[in-house]
Structures are given as C-alpha cells and as structure tokens.
C-alpha positions as a Markdown table, in Angstrom:
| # | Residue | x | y | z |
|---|---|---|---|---|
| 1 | Unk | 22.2 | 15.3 | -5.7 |
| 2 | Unk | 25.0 | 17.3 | -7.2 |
| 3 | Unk | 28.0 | 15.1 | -7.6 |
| 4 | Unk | 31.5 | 16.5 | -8.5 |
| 5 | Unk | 33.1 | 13.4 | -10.4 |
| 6 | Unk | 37.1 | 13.7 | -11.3 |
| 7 | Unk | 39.0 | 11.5 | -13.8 |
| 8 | Unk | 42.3 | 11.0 | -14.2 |
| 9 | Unk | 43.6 | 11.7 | -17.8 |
| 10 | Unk | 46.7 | 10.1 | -19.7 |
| 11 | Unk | 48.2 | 13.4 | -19.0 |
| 12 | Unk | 48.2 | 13.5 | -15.7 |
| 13 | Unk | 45.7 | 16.4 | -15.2 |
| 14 | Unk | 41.9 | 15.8 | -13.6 |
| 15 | Unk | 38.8 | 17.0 | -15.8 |
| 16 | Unk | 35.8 | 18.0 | -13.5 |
| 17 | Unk | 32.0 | 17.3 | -14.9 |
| 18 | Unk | 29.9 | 20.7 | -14.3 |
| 19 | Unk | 27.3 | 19.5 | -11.8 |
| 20 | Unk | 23.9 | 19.6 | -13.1 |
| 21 | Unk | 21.3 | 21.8 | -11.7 |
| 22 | Unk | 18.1 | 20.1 | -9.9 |
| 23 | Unk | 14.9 | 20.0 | -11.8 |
| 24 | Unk | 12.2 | 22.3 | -11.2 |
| 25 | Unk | 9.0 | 21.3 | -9.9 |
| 26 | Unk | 6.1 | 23.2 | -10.4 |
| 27 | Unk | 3.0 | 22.9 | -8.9 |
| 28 | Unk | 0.7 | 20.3 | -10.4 |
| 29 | Unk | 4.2 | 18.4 | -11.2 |
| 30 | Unk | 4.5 | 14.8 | -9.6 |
| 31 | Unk | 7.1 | 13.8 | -7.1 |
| 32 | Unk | 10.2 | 13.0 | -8.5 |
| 33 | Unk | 11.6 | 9.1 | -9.2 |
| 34 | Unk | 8.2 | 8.0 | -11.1 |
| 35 | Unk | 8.5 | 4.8 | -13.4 |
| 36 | Unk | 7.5 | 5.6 | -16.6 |
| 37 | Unk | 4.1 | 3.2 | -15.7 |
| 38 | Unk | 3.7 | 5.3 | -12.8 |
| 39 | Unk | 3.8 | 8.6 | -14.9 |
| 40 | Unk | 1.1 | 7.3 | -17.0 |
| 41 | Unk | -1.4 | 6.0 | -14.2 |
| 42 | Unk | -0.5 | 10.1 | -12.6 |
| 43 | Unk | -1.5 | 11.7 | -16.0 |
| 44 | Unk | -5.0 | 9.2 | -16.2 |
| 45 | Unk | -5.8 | 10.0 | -12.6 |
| 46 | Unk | -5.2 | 14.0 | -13.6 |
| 47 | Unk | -7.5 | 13.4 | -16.5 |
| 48 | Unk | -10.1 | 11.7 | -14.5 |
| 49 | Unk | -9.8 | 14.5 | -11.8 |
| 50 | Unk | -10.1 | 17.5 | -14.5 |
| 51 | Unk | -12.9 | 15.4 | -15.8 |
| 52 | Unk | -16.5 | 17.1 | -16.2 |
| 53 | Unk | -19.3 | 14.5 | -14.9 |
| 54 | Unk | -22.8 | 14.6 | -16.9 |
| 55 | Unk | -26.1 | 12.9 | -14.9 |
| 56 | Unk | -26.1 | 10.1 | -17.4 |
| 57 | Unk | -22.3 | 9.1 | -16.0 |
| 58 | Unk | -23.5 | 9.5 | -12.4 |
| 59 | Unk | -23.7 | 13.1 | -11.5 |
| 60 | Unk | -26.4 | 14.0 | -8.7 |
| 61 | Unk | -28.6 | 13.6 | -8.2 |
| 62 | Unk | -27.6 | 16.3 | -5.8 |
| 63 | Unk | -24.1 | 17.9 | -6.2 |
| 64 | Unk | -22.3 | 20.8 | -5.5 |
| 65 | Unk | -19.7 | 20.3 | -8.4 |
| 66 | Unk | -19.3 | 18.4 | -11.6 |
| 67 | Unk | -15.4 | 18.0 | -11.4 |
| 68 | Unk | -12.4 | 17.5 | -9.1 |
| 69 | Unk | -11.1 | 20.4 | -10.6 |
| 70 | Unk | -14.2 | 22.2 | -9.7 |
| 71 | Unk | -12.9 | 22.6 | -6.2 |
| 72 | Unk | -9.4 | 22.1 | -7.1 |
| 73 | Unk | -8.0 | 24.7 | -9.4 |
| 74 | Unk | -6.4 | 27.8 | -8.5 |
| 75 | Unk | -3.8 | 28.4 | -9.1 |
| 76 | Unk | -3.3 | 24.8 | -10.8 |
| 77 | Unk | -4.9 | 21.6 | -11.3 |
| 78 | Unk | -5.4 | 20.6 | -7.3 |
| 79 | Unk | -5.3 | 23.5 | -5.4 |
| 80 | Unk | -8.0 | 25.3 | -3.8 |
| 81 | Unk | -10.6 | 27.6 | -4.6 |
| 82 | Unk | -12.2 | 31.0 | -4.8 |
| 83 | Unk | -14.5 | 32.0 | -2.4 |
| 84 | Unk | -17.3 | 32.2 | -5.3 |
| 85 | Unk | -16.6 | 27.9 | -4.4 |
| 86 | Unk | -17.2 | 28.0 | -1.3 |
| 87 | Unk | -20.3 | 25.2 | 0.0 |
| 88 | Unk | -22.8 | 25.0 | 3.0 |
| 89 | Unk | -22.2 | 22.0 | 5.8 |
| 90 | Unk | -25.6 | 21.9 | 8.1 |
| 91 | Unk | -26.0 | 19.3 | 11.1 |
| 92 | Unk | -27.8 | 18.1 | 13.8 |
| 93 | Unk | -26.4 | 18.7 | 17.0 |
| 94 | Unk | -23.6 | 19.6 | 15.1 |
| 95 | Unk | -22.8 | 15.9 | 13.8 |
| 96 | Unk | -26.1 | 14.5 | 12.3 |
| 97 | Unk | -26.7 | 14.8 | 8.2 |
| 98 | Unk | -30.2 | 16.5 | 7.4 |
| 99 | Unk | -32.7 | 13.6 | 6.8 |
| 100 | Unk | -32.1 | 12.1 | 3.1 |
| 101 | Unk | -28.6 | 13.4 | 2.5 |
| 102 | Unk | -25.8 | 11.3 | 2.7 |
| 103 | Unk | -23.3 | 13.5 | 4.9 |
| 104 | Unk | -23.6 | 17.2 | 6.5 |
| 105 | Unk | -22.4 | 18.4 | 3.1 |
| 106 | Unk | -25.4 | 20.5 | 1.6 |
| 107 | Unk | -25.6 | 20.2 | -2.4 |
| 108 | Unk | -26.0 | 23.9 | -4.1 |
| 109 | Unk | -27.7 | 22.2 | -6.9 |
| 110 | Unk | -29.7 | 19.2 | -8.4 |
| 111 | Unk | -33.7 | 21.0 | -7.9 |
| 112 | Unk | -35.4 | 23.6 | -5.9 |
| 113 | Unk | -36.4 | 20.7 | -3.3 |
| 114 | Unk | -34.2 | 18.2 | -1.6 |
| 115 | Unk | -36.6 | 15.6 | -3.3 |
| 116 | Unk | -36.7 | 16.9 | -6.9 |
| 117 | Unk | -34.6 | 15.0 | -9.7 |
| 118 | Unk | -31.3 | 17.0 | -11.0 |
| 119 | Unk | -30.3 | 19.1 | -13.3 |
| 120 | Unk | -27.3 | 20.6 | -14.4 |
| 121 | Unk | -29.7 | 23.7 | -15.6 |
| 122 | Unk | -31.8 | 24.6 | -12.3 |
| 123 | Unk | -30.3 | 27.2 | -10.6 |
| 124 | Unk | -28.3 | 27.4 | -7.2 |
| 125 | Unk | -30.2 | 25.4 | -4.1 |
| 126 | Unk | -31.1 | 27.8 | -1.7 |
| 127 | Unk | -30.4 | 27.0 | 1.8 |
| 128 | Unk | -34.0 | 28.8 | 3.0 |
| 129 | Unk | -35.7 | 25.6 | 2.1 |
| 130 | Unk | -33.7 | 23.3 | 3.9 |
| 131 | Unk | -36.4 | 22.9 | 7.5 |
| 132 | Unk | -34.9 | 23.0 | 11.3 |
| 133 | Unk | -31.2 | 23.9 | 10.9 |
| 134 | Unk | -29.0 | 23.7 | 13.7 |
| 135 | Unk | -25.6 | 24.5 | 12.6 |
| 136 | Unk | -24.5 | 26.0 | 9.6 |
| 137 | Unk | -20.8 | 26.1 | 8.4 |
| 138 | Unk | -19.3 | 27.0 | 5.1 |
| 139 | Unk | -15.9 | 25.5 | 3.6 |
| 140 | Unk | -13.3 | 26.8 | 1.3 |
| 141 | Unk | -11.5 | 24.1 | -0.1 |
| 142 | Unk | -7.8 | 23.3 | 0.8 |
| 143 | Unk | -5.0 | 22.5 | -2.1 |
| 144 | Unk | -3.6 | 19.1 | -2.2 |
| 145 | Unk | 0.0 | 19.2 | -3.1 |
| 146 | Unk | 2.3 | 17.1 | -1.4 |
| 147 | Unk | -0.6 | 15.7 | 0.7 |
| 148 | Unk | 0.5 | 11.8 | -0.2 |
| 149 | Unk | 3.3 | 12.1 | 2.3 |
| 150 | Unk | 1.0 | 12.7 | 5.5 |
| 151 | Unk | 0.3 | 8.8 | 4.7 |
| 152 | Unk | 4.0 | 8.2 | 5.6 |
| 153 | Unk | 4.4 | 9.8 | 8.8 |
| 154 | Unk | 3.8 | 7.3 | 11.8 |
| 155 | Unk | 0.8 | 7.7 | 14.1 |
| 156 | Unk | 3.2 | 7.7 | 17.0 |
| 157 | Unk | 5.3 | 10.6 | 15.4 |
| 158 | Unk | 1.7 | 12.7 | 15.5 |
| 159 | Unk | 0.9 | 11.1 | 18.9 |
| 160 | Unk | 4.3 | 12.4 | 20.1 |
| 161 | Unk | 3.5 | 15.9 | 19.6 |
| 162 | Unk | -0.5 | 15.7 | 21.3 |
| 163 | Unk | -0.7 | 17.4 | 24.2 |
| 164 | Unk | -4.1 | 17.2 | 25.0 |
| 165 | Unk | -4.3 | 18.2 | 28.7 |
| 166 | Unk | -1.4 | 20.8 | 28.3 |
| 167 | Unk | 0.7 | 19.5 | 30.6 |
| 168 | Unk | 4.2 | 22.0 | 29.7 |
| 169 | Unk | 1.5 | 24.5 | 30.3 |
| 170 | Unk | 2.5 | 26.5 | 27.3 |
| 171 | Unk | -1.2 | 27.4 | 26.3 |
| 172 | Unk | -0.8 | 24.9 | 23.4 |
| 173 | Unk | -3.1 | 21.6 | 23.8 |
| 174 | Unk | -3.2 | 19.8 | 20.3 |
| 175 | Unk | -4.7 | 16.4 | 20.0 |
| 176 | Unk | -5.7 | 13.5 | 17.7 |
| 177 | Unk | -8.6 | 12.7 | 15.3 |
| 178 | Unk | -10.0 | 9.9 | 14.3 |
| 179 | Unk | -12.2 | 8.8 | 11.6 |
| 180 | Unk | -13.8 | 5.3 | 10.7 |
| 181 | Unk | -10.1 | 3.8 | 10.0 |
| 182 | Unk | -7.6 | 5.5 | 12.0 |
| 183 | Unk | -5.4 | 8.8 | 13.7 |
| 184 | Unk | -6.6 | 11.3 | 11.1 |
| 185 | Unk | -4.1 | 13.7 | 9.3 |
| 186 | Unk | -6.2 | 15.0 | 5.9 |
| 187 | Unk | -9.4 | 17.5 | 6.0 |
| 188 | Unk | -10.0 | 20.7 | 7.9 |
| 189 | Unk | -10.2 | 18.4 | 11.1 |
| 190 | Unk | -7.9 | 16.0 | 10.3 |
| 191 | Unk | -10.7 | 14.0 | 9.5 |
| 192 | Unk | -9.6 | 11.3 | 7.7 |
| 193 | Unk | -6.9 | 8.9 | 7.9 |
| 194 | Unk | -5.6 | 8.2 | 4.2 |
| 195 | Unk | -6.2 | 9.4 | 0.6 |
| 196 | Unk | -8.4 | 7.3 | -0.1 |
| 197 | Unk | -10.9 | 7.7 | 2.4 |
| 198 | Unk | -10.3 | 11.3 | 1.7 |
| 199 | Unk | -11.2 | 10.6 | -2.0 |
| 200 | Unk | -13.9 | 8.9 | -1.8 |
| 201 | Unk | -15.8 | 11.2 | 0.4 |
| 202 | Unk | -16.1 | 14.5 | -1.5 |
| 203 | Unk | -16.9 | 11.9 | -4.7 |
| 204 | Unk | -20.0 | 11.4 | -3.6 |
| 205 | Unk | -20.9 | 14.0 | -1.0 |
| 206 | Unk | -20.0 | 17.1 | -3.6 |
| 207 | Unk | -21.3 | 15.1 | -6.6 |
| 208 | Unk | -22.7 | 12.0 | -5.8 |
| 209 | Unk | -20.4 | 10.2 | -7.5 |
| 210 | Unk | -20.7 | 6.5 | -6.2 |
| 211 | Unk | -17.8 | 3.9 | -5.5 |
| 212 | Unk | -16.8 | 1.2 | -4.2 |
| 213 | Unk | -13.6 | 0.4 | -1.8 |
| 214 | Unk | -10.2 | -0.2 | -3.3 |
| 215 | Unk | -7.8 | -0.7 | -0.5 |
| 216 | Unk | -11.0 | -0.1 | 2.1 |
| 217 | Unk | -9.4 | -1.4 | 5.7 |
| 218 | Unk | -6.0 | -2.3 | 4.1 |
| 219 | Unk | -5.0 | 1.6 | 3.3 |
| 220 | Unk | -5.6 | 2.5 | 6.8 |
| 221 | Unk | -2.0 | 4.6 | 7.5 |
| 222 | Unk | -0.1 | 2.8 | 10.6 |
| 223 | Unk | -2.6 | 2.1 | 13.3 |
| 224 | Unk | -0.4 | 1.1 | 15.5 |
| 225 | Unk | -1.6 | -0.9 | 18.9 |
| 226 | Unk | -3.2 | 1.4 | 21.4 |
| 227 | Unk | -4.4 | 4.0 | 18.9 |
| 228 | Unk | -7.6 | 2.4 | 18.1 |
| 229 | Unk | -10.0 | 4.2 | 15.9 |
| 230 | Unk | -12.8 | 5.7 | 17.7 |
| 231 | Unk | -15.4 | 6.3 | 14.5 |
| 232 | Unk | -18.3 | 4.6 | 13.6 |
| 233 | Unk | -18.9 | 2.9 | 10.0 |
| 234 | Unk | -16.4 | 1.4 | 8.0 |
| 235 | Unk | -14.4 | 2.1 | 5.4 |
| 236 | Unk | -15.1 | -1.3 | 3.6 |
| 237 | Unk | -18.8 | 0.3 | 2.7 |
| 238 | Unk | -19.7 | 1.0 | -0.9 |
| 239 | Unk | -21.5 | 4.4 | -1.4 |
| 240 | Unk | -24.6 | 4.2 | -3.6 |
| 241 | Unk | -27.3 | 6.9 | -4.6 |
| 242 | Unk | -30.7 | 6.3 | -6.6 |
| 243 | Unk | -30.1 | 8.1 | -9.5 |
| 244 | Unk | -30.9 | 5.6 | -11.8 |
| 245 | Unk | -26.9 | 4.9 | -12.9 |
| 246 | Unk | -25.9 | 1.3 | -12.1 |
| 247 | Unk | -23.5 | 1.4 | -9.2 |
| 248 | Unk | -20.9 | 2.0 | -8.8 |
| 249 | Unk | -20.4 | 5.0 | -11.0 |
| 250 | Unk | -16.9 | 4.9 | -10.9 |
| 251 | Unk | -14.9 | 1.8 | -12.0 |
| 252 | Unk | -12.4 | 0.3 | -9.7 |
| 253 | Unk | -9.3 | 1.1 | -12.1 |
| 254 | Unk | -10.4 | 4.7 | -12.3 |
| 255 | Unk | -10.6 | 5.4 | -8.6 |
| 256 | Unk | -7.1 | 3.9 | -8.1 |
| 257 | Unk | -6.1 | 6.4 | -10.5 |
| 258 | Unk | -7.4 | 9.2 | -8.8 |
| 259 | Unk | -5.7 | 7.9 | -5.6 |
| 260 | Unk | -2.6 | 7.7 | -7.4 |
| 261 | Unk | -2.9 | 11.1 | -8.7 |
| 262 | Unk | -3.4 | 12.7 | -5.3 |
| 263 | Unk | -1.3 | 10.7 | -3.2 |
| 264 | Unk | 2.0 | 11.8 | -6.2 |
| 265 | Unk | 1.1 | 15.6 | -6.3 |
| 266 | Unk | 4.9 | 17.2 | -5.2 |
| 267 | Unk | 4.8 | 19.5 | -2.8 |
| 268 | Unk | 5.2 | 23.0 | -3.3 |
| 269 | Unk | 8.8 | 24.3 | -3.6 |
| 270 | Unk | 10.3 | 26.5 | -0.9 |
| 271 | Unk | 13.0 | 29.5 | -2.0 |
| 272 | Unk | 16.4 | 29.9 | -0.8 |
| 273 | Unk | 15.9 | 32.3 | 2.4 |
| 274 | Unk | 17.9 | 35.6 | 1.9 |
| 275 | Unk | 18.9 | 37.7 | 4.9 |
| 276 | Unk | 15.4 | 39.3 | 5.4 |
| 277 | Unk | 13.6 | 35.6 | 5.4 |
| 278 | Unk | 15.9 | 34.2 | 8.1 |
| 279 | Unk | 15.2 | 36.9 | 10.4 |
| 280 | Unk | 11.8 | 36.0 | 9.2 |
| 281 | Unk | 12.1 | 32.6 | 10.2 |
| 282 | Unk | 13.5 | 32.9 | 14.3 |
| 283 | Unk | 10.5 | 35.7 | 15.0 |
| 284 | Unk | 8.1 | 32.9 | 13.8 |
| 285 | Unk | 9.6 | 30.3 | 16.2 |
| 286 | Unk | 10.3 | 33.3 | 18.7 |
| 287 | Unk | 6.8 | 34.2 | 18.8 |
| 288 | Unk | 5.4 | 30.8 | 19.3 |
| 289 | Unk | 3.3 | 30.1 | 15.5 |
| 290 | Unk | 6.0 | 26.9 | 15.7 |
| 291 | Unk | 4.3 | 25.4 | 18.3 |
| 292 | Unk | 1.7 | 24.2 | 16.1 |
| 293 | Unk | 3.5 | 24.8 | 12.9 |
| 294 | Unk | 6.2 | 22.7 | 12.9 |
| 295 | Unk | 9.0 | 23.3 | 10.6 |
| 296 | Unk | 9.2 | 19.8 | 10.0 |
| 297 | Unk | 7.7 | 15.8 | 10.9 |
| 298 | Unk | 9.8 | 12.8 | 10.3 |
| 299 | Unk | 8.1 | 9.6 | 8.5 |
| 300 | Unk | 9.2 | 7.0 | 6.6 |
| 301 | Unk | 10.0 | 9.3 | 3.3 |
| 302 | Unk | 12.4 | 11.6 | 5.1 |
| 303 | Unk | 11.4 | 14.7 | 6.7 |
| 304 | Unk | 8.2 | 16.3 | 5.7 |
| 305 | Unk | 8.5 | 20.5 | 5.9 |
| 306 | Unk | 4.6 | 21.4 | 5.3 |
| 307 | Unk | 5.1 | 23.1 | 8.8 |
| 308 | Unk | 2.4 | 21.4 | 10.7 |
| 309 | Unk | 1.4 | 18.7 | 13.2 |
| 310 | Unk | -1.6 | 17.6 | 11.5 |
| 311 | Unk | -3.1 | 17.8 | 15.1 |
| 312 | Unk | -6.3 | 19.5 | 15.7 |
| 313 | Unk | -6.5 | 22.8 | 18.0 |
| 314 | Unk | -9.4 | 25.1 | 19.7 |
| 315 | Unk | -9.0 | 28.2 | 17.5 |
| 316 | Unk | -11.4 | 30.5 | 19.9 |
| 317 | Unk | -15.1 | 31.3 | 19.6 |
| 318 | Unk | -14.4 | 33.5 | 16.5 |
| 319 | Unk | -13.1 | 30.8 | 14.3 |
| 320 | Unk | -15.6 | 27.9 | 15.9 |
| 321 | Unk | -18.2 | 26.6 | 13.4 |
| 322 | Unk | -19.6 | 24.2 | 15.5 |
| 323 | Unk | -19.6 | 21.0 | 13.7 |
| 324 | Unk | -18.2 | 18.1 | 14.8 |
| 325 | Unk | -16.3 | 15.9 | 12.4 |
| 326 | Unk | -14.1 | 12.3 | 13.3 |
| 327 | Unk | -14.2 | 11.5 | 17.0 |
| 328 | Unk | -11.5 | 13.3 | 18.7 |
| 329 | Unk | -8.6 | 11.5 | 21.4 |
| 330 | Unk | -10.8 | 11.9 | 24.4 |
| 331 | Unk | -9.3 | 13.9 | 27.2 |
| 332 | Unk | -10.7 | 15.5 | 30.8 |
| 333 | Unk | -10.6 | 19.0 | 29.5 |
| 334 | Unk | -12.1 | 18.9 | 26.0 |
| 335 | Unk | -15.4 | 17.8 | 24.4 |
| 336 | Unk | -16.2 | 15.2 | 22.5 |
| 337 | Unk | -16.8 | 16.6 | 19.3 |
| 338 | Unk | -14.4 | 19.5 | 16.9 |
| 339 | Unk | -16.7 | 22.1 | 16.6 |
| 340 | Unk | -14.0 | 24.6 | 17.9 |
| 341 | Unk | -11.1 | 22.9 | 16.3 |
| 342 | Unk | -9.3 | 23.1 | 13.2 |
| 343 | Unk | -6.1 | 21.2 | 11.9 |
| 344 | Unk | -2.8 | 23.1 | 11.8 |
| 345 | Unk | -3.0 | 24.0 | 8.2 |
| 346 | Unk | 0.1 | 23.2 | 6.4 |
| 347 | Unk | 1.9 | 26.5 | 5.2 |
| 348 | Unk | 4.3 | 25.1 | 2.8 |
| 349 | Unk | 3.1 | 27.2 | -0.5 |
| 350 | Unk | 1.0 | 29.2 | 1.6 |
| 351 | Unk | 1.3 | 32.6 | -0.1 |
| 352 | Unk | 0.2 | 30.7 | -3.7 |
| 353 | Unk | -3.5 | 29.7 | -2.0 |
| 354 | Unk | -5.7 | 32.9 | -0.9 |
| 355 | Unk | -8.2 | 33.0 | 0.5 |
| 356 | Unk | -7.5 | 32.0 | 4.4 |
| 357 | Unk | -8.7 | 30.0 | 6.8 |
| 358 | Unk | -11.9 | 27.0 | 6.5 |
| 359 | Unk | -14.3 | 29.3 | 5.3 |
| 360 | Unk | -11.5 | 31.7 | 3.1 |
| 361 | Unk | -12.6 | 34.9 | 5.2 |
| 362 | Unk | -9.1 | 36.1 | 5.3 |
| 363 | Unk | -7.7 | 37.4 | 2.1 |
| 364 | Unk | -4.6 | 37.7 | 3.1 |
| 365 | Unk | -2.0 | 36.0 | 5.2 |
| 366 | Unk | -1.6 | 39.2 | 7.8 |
| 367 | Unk | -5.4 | 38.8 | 8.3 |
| 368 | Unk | -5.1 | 35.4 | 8.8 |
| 369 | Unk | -3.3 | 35.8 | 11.5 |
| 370 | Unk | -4.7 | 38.2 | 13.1 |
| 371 | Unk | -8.3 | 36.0 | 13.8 |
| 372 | Unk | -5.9 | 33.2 | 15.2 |
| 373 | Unk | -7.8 | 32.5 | 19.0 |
| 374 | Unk | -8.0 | 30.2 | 21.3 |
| 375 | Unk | -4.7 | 27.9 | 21.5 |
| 376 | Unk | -3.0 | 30.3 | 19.5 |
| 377 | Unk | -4.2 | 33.9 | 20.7 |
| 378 | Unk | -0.7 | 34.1 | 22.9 |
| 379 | Unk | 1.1 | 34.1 | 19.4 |
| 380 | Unk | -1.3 | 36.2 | 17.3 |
| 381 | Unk | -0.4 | 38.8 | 20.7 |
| 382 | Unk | 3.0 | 38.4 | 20.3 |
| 383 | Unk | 2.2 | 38.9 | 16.3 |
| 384 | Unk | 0.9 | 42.3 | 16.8 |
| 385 | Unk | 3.4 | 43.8 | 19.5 |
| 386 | Unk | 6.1 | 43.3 | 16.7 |
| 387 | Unk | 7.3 | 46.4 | 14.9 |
| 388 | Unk | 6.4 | 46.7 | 11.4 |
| 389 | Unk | 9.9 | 45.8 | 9.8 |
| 390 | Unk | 9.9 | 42.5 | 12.5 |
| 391 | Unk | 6.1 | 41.4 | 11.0 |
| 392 | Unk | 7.1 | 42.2 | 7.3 |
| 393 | Unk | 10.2 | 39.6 | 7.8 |
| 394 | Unk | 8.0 | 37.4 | 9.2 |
| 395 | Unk | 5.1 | 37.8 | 6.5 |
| 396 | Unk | 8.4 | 37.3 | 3.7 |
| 397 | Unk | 9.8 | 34.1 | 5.3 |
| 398 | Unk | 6.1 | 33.0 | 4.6 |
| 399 | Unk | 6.1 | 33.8 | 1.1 |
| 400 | Unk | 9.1 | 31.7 | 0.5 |
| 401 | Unk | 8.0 | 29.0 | 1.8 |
C-alpha cells in the first residue's frame, strides 16, 4: 500500500513523505510477507526442486526425469517445458496403468525393457515395446506460479460455478473432479486436490522418487459436507519402488520443503492495461472465453485473478486424449471418466509459457485458440468472425496478463 503520511512542523507548514513504489516480483520470486524462517525453508525447497537425483539417491529405476527442474524450467525455475519434454501416458480402458508400472505415466528411460535395471546412460525407452496399448496421450508440463492459492479457494466457491447439466443453456457445462482426497483444482484435470498430493505424484511417477505422507488426509483443501471424494486409494499411502534404496528416498523434512516451495511461488505479474488492452479485455468477456476463464475466484487470501474456474470442460473430439483421470461429479449427461476434458487452464502469465495446450501442439496463443471445441467452440466462432484489429486487442490484453 502506498500511504501519503503529513506532519505538522513547528512552522506551521505540512511535509509529505514520497510514497514508495511496490516491489517487483519476478517470476520464481515468493509471495510477498515471508518470515525470514519462511524465506529460508522457500530457498531449501528451490534447491531440493533444482536438485539432480543419481540411482544411488533413489532415481528409477524407471524415470522420465532426474530433477523438478527437469520439467519445470522455462522460462524460470518452475515453469513449464519445451516440447523436446514432453512424456507418454498409456492406459487401459483409458484409466488402468500397464502391468508393473506404478501409474499411466510411461518412463522414457531406465532400460530397453520395462523389466531391465536403470541407467542414466541407456538411451530413450521406446514406446514400440510396451505390448497391448489402448490409449496413448502425451503431456506438456504446466508452470506452477501462484498455484498455492488454488488451496485457498473454498470447494463451494468452485461448486458455485459447476454447471454440469447446463441448465442457463449457454453451451457451457463445467464440473468437478475428484481425486483420492477431495474437489480437485491442480493437474491438467484438476486431478488433485492440494499440493501435496500434487507433489508427491510426479516424485515418483516421473522419477521414482519414493515418499512417504506429510500432511496425508490432514492437507485435504476444504471438503466440506456433501462434496465427498469419489476416488479410490488414499492419500495416507507411502510410495515405495524396488530399487534397492531404503524407503523412503526422500526424508520427511525435505518433502515439506518442496511443498513449501511450490505452494509460495508468486504468481505472475499482470501490466497496467493501456487503451488497446481494455478494449482487449470487454471482446474477451463479449465473446464468451469468460465463461470458463474467469477474471477472478474469491478464497480466503483475497481474490485470485489466474482467470479460471479450475473446473474441468469437454474440449471436442480434437483436443480428447482419452484418458480418464480423478473421478469426475457424476451427472445424467456426461461419462464417468475425463477423457474429453481438460481444466480451464489458468491464463495469468500466459504469453511467458509457449507451447499451448496438454500436449504443447499450439505454439502460439492465436493457435490455441483456434483448436478450442466442444464447450468452447461457440467462443472460438465468435473468435474468428472478429476483424483483425478486434483479435489483435484481444491477443494484447492476453499478453499483459
């Protein structure tokens, strides 16, 4: 807060202090207001996140990656990735892991066979090997600033805005996901329900790093009474591989400091809107993108702008990959599994994390857009009727925020 302060001097006259101009925060930077223990435990949990694992600390034995920061880097410390990142997801019936693997997450390396010991030497796994595939999806990863507020905005505030049998008939039927502790609001399909479920997953799934719970049941984000988890499994369960390294193969302390680190990432920095952005700004809402990508959600912190409503959506058969993740809010009109829906990816920073989309297919924000379906194919219409000064305002107001 700027704060004009006068004093009265012996003279009679009043002497104004010069208010002082807001810090900047840059991406990577924490949120502002940290104790000075606090700013420690972030900088330990950034270590631990940058940190390269080796087999003899746990690596493997299958893995995709040997870092946080593998996945997690452009164009800072806990962003997203390139598409050279991207990794394989194969199921089942869309939902069952491949026999012997610990999720549907396929590891890119660790041997030519899914039974052969690791090695960080070997080359690339190739997906030909793997028998009887039914669904095959590929993930780019998804940057993680300001992701710790999501754990402070209410179920009922995301319930609020489900509308899973579109009753206002607007063409726009979000609804919930659940995961093995509650309403979901991180992941591609709003998955999972807090950070450190959210943690804890890719830990071992991209590089079979094991753990055990820290908050477990306890960090489940406000499940309040009638929005009763739907998921199987628990997130009380330790995760434990047979690699040879006594589990778990990271320490209690150490996981809480990656929590930490991810849950105090600020959020990435709108600018001022000039003339051009504002107009920007009512063709968005105008044209309907709103409707999913709300400007802002109330919680507990104040109001969070990451202009989304962390529900999921059908996106259209371009965009479907098939595979079914949480168990969704059951409905009469929609299946009981995600494999045509996506969460309403947050947009605050949005022109700062090319490529687009869950798989990065889009390499820019126009083409993004343009392979919007399903739920949101009225908008991507009303997107290309505009005229090209209408979409360039539209494509700037992005780009500030």
């Amino acid at each position: 807060m700027l704060l004009a302060l006068s004093a009265c001097s012996g003279g009679g006259t009043s002497a104004t202090v010069t208010p002082q101009p807001q810090p900047v925060i840059a991406l990577g930077d924490p949120v502002q207001g940290l104790t000075a223990a606090e700013l420690a435990t972030f900088q330990r949990g950034r270590a631990l996140f940058a940190k390269r694992f080796a087999p003899s600390e746990g690596l493997g034995p299958l893995y995709n990656a040997t870092s946080c920061e593998s996945c997690h880097s452009d164009p800072v410390l806990g962003g997203g990735a390139d598409l050279y990142r991207n990794f394989f997801m194969s199921a089942f019936n869309g939902t069952d892991p491949l026999s012997g693997l610990p999720s549907v997450v396929i590891p890119a390396f660790g041997g030519t066979s899914l039974a052969q010991p690791h090695s960080l030497t070997r080359g690339r796994y190739s997906m030909s090997n793997v028998p009887g595939l039914v669904t095959i999806a590929q993930r780019n990863s998804i940057p993680l600033f300001g992701v710790g507020l999501f754990e402070f905005i209410s179920n009922e505030t995301i319930l609020s805005n489900a509308d899973p049998e579109d009753l206002d008939a607007d063409g726009v039927s979000g609804r919930l996901n659940n995961d093995a502790a509650g309403v979901g609001r991180f992941g591609l399909k709003s998955q999972s329900n807090n950070i450190e479920l959210f943690t804890r997953a890719p830990l071992m799934n991209q590089m079979g790093i094991t753990s055990n719970p820290f908050q477990g049941s306890a960090g489940t984000v406000s499940l309040e009474p009638g929005v009763a988890p739907q998921a199987s499994g628990s997130p009380n369960s330790p995760t434990t591989d047979g690699d040879g390294v006594p589990d778990p193969e990271i320490s209690s302390e150490q996981l809480a400091d990656l929590i930490f680190f991810t849950r105090r990432l600020a959020p990435p920095q709108p600018r001022a809107l000039a003339a051009r952005e504002s107009r920007g700004r009512a063709t968005f809402s105008a044209i309907g993108c709103a409707a999913c990508h709300l400007p802002e959600l109330t919680s507990s912190r104040g109001p969070v702008r990451a202009y989304t409503d962390l529900l999921i959506h059908d996106m259209g058969d371009e965009l479907a990959d098939h595979m079914g993740l949480g168990r969704p809010q059951i409905t009469r009109n929609d299946p009981d599994h995600t494999g045509r829906e996506f969460r309403t990816s947050p947009l605050w920073g949005v022109s700062r994390f090319a490529p687009y989309l869950h798989d990065g297919r889009a390499e820019t924000i126009d083409e993004a857009i343009l392979m919007h379906g399903g739920e949101s194919l009225g908008a991507r219409q009303r997107y290309e009727s505009l005229d090209a000064a209408e979409r360039a305002d539209l494509l700037a107001f992005l780009e500030a925020l």
